[in-house]
C-alpha positions as CSV (number, residue, x, y, z in Angstrom):
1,X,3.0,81.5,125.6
2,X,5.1,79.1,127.6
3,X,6.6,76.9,125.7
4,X,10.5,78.0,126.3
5,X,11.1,77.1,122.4
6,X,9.3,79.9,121.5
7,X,11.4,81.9,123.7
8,X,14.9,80.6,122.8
9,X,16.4,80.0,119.6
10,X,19.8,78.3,118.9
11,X,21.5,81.3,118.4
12,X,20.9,82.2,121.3
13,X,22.3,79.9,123.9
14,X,26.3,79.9,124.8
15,X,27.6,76.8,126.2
16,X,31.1,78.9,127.2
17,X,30.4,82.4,128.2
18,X,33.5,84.1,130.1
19,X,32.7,87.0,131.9
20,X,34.4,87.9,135.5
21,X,31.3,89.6,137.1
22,X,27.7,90.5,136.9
23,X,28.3,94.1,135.2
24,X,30.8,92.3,132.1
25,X,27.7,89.8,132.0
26,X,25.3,92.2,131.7
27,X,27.1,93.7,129.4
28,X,27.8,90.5,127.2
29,X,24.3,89.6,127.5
30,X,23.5,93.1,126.2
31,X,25.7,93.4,123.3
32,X,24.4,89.7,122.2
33,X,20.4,90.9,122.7
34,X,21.2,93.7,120.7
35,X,22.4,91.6,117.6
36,X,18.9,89.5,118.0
37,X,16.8,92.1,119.0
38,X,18.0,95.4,117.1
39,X,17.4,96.8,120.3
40,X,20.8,99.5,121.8
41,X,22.7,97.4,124.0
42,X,22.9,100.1,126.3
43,X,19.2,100.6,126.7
44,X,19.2,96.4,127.7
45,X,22.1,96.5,130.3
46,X,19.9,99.6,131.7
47,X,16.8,97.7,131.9
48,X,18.8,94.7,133.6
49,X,20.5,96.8,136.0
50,X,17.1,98.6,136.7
51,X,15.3,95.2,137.5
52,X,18.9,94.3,139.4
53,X,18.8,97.8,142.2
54,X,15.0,96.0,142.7
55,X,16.8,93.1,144.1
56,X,19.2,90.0,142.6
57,X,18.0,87.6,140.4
58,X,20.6,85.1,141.5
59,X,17.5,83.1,143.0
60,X,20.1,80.2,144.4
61,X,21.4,77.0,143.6
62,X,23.9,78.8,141.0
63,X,21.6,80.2,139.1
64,X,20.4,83.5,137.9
65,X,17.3,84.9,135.4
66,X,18.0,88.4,134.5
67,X,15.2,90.1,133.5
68,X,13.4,93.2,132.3
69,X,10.7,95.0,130.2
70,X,12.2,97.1,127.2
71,X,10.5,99.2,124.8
72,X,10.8,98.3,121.3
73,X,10.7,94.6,121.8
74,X,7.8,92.3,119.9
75,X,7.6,89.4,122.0
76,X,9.3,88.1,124.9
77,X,12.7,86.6,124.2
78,X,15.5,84.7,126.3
79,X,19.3,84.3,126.4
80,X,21.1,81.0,128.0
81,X,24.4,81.5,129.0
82,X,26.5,79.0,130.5
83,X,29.4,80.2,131.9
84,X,32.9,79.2,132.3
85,X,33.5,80.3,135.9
86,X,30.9,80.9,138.7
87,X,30.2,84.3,139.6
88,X,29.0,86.3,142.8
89,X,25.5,87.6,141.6
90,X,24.4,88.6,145.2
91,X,21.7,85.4,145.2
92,X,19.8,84.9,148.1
93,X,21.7,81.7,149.3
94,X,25.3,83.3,148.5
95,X,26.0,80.6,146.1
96,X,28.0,82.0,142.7
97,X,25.8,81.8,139.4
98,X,27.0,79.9,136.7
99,X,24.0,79.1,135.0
100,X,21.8,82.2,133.5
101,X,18.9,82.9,131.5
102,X,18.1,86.2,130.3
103,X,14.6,87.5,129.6
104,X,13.0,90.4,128.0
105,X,10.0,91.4,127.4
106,X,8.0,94.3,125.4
107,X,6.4,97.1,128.3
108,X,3.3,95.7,127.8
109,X,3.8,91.9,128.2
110,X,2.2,91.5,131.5
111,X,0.6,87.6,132.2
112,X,3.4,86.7,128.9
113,X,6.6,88.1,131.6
114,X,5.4,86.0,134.6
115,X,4.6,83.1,132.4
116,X,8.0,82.9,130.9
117,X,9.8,83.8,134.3
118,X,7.5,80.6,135.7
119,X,8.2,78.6,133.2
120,X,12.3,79.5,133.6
121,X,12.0,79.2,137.0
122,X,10.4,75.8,136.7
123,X,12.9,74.4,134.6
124,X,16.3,75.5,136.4
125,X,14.7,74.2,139.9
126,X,14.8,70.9,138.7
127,X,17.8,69.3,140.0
128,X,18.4,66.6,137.4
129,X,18.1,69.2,134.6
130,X,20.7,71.5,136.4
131,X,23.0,68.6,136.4
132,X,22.4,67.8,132.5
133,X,22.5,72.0,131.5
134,X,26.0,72.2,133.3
135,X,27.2,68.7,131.7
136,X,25.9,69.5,128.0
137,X,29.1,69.7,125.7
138,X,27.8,72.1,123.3
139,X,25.1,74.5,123.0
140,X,23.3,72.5,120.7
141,X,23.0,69.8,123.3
142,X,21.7,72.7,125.9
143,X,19.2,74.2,123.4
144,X,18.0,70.3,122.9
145,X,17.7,70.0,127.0
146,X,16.2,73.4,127.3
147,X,13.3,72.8,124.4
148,X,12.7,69.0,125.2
149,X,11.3,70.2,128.8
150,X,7.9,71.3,126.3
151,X,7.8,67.8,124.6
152,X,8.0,66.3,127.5
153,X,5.7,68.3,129.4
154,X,3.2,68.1,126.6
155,X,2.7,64.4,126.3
């Protein structure tokens, strides 16, 4: 399970997200799990915020990949959120995050986690695709960059 279009749907990318620091983000990205997943928001910002105290997730170069484990969930699902003003996310090169891709995964998704935190990882690294995820006009054209990687990795 690496294929990041297995991870991400449509509905769940935002070309535009506003939010003025990492706990509003959290909680946007909460509230908008909780409409995919069914989960309680309030049990996803927790499991953020618990992965967060660990250390950030801002892992430099603008961007950030929240993540956590969360009981209730089937299968490991992700969030992209580009947002409309860089925040301070406490990375390790001090750089504000405006790029951000949220993961979660059930308790018990162990290899599936680090897979899909490797396979994120992989993806916002590269510099080119950095350049096309923060120049893509709609969320359309970011779920098209972010699930072309596979095809292109595949052939």
């Amino acid at each position: 399970m690496n294929e990041l279009s297995e991870i991400l749907s449509i509905d769940c990318v935002d070309a535009a997200l506003s939010a003025g620091n990492k706990k509003v983000l959290f909680q946007q990205l909460g509230s908008a799990m909780a409409r995919k997943t069914g989960l309680a928001a309030k049990d996803i910002v927790a499991a953020l915020n618990e992965r967060e105290r660990l250390g950030s997730t801002g892992f430099g170069g603008g961007i950030a990949i929240p993540h956590g484990k969360i009981e209730g969930l089937e299968h490991v699902t992700g969030y992209f959120a580009r947002l409309t003003a860089p925040i301070d996310f406490q990375a390790v090169d001090g750089v504000r995050v405006d790029l951000v891709f949220l993961l979660l995964s059930p308790l018990d998704a162990g290899a599936d986690h680090l897979k899909a935190l490797a396979s994120v990882s992989r993806l916002l690294r590269d510099r080119q695709m950095k350049a096309k995820l923060r120049g893509a006009r709609s969320k359309d054209a970011i779920f098209a960059l972010i699930a072309g990687v596979e095809a292109l990795d595949a052939a």
